[in-house]
C-alpha positions as CSV (number, residue, x, y, z in Angstrom):
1,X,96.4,94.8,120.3
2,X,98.4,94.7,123.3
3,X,101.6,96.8,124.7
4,X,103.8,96.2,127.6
5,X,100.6,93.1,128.5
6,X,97.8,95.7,128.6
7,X,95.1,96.2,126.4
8,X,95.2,99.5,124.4
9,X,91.4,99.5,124.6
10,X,91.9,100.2,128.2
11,X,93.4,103.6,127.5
12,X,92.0,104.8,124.3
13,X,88.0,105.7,124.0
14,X,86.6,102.8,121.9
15,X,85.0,105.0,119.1
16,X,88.6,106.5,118.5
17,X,89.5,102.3,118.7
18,X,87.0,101.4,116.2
19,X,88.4,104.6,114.1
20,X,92.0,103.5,114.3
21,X,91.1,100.2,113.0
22,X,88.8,101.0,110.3
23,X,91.1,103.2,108.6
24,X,93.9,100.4,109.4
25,X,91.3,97.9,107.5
26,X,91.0,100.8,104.8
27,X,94.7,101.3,104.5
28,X,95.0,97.7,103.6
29,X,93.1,97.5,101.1
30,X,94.1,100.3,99.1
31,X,97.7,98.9,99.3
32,X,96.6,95.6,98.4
33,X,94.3,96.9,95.0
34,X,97.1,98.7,94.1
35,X,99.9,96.5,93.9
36,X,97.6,93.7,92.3
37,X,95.4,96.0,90.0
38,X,96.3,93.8,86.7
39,X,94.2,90.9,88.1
40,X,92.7,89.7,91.0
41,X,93.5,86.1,92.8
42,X,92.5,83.6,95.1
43,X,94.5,81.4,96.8
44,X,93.4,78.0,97.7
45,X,95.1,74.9,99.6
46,X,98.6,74.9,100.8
47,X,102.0,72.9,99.5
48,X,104.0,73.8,96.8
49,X,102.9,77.0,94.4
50,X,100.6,76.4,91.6
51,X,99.6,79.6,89.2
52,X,96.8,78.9,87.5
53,X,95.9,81.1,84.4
54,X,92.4,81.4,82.4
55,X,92.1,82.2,78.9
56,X,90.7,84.6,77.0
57,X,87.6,86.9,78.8
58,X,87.4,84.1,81.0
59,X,87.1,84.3,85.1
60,X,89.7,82.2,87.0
61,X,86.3,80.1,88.0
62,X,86.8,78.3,84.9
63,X,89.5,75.8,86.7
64,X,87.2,75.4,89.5
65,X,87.0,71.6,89.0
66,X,91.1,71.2,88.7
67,X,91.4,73.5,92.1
68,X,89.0,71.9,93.8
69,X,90.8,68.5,93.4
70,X,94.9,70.1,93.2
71,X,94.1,72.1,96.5
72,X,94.4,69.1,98.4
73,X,98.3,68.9,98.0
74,X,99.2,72.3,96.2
75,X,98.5,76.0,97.4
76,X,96.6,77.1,94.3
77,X,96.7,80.9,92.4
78,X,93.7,81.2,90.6
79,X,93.8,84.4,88.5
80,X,91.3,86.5,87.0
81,X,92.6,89.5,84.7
82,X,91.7,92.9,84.6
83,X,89.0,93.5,82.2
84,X,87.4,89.9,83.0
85,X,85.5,88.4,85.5
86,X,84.2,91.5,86.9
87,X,87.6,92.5,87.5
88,X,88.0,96.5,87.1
89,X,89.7,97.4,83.6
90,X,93.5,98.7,82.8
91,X,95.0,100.7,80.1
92,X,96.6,99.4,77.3
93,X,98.8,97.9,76.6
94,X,97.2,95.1,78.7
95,X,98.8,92.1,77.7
96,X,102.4,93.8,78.4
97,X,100.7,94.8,82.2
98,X,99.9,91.6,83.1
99,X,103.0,89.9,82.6
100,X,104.8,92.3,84.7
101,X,102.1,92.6,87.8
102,X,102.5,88.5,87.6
103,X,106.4,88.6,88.5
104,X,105.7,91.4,90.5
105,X,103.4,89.0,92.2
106,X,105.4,85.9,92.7
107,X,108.1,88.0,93.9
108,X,106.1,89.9,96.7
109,X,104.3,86.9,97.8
110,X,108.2,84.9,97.8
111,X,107.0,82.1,95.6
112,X,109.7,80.0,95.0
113,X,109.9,77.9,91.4
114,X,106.5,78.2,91.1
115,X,104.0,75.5,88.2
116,X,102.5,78.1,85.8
117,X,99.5,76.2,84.1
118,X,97.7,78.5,81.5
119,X,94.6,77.8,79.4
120,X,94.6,79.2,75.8
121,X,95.9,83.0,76.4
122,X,97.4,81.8,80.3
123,X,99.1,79.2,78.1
124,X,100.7,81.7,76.6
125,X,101.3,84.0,78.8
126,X,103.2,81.4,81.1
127,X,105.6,80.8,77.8
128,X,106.2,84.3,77.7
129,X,107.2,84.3,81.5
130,X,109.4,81.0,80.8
131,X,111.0,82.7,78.3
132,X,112.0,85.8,80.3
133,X,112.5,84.0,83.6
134,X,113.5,80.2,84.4
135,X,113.0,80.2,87.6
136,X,109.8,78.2,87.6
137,X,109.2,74.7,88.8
138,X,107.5,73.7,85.2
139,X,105.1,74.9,82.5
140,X,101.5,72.9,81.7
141,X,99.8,74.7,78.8
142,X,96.4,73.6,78.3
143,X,95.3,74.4,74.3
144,X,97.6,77.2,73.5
145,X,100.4,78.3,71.2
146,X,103.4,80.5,71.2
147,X,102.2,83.2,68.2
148,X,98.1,82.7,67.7
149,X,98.7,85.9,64.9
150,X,100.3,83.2,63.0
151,X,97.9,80.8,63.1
152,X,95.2,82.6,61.8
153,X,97.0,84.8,59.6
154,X,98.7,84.3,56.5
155,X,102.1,85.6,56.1
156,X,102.2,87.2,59.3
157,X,104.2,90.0,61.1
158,X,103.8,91.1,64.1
159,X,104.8,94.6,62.9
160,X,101.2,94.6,61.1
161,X,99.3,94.1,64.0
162,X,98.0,97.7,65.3
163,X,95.6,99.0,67.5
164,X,93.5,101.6,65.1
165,X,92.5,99.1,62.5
166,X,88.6,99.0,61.2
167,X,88.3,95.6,62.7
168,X,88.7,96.9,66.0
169,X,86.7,99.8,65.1
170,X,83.7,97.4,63.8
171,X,84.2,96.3,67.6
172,X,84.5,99.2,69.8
173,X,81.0,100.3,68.3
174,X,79.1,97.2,67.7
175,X,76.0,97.3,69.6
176,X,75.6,95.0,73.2
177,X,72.9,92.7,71.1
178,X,75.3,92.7,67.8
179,X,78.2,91.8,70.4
180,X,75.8,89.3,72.2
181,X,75.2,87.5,68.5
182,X,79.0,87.6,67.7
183,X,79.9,85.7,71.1
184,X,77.0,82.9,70.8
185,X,78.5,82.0,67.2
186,X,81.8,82.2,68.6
187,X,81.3,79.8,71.6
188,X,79.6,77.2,69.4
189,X,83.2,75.6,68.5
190,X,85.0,76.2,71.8
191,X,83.2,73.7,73.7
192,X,81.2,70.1,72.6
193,X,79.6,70.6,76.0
194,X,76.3,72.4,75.0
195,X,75.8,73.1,79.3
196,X,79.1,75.2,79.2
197,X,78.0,77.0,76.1
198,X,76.0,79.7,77.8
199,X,79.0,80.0,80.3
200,X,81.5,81.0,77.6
201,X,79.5,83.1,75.7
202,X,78.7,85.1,79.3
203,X,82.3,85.9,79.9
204,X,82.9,87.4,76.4
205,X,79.5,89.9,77.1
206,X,80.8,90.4,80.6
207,X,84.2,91.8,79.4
208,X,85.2,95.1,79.4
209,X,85.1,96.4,75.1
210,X,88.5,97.7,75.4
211,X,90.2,94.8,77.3
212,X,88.4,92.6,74.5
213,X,89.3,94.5,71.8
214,X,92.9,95.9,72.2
215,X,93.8,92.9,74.8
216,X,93.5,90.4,71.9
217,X,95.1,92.7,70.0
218,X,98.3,92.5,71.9
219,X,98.1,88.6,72.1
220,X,98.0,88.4,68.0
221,X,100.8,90.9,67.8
222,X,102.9,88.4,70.5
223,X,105.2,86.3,68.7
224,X,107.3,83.5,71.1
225,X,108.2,81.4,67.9
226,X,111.7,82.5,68.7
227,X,111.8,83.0,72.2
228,X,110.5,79.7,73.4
229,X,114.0,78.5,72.4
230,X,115.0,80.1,76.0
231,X,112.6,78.2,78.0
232,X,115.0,75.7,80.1
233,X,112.4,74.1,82.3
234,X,110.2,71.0,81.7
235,X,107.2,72.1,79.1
236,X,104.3,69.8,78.9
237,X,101.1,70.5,76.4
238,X,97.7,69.2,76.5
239,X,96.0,69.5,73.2
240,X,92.7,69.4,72.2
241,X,91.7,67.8,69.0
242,X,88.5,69.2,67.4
243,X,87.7,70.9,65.6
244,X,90.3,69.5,63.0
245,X,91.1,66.2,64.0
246,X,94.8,65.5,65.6
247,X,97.0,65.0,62.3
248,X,96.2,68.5,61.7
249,X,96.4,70.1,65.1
250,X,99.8,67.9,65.8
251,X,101.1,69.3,62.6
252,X,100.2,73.1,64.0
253,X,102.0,72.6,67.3
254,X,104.9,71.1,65.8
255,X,105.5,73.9,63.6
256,X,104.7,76.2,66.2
257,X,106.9,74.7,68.9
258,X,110.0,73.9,66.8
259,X,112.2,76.0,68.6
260,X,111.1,74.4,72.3
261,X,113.7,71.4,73.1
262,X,112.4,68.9,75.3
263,X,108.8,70.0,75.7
264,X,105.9,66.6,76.0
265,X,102.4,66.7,74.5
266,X,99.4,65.2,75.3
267,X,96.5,65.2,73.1
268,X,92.6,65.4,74.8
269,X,90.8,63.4,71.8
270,X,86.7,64.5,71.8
271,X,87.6,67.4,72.9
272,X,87.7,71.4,71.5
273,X,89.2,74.8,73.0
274,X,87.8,74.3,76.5
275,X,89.4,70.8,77.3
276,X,88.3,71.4,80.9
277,X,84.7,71.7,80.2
278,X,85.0,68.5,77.3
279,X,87.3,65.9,78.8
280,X,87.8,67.1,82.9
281,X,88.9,63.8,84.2
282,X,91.7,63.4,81.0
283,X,92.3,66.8,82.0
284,X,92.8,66.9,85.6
285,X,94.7,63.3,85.6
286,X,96.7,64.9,82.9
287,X,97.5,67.7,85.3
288,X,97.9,65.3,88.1
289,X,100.7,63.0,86.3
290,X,102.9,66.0,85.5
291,X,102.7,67.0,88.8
């Protein structure tokens, strides 16, 4: 710190120095958590704006491999939501939160026309952001679809989808080693990687209850069926194919994405939920190309 070409050091004691600029240091910080308390991120590589998104419970480690290789020519956001990853827990409702700390994000840190690439739930979420706001560059969703509530539920409103149910209950006070048994059985069709298994199953114990519980709450009760109609930027989908086989899961998104003109898909054969962990090089040239 300098003033009129003379240290300051040379005319204040250096403990009050050291004071000044801890509590500077301090300041900072607390100013920084609080504007960004929805999520945490970590910017990597510089060039044109890249958000990248994770899904479900999942820490923004999980594009690791694509960040690694797009940080070369793009300046890379790799979020981790609250609730996730070690990241401190919100209120409800969380889904809601998110979205709004994420403008509030790209408009403090001056992003202009920003890629939004979102796995699963980030898929989603970057929809819902494209269909508010079309002042993004493009849109890559990796596995995800405008109304999951639909998908799994028959005849389904998003009017029915509450937060006091006794599903959520059944949740809130399951037992850590119940939980533990839920997520390995869960995990076991996410990924046809057995070494990423453990990984997946880790996040989900990790998470905070209430961000797992009443967070994927609010994603079922999202419905973008409609809305995506309003999304006027480029839209490209990369699909993955197991389970089900792709005559089934092309069938899903085209009934999902009806109302989305113009959007492209890709589809990651040998590959489930976590296309990253199953197919990375389809994945990451994917990426790449629509770059």
């Amino acid at each position: 710190m300098y003033l009129k070409g003379k240290s300051i050091k040379n005319h204040i004691p250096m403990k009050t120095f050291k004071n000044i600029f801890a509590m500077i240091l301090f300041t900072s910080f607390i100013t920084l958590n609080a504007q960004h308390d929805a999520f945490k991120v970590e910017v990597f590589g510089n060039g044109a704006p890249v958000l990248l998104f994770p899904g479900f419970t999942c820490a923004g480690e999980v594009w690791d491999a694509v960040v690694q290789e797009l940080s070369k020519n793009y300046e890379c956001h790799v979020f981790t939501f609250a609730g996730f990853g070690g990241v401190p827990a919100i209120e409800k409702p969380w889904l809601p939160k998110i979205k709004k700390s994420v403008f509030k994000y790209v408009s403090d840190q001056k992003l202009e026309n920003p890629t939004l690439i979102g796995h699963s739930l980030g898929g989603t979420l970057a929809l819902w952001m494209a269909s508010e706001n079309n002042e993004f560059n493009k849109i890559i969703i990796v596995d995800a679809l405008p109304s999951a509530g639909a998908l799994m539920m028959p005849n389904f409103k998003s009017e029915y989808i509450v937060y006091n149910n006794p599903y959520n209950a059944q949740l809130l006070n399951m037992d850590d080693s119940s939980f533990a048994k839920m997520t390995i059985q869960m995990a076991e069709g996410m990924t046809l990687n057995e070494s990423k298994k453990e990984q997946i199953q880790k996040w989900m114990q990790h998470a905070d209850r209430g961000t797992y519980v009443y967070g994927y709450t609010d994603l079922l009760k999202l419905d973008l069926r409609d809305s995506i109609k309003n999304i006027k930027v480029p839209v490209t989908i990369l699909a993955a194919t197991e389970p089900y086989g792709e005559a089934t899961v092309k069938q899903t998104y085209l009934d999902q994405y009806k109302n989305l003109e113009g959007y492209h898909i890709k589809f990651a054969a040998k590959s489930a939920h976590f296309i990253m962990f199953d197919q990375p090089e389809w994945l990451l040239n994917a990426i790449k190309s629509e770059l």
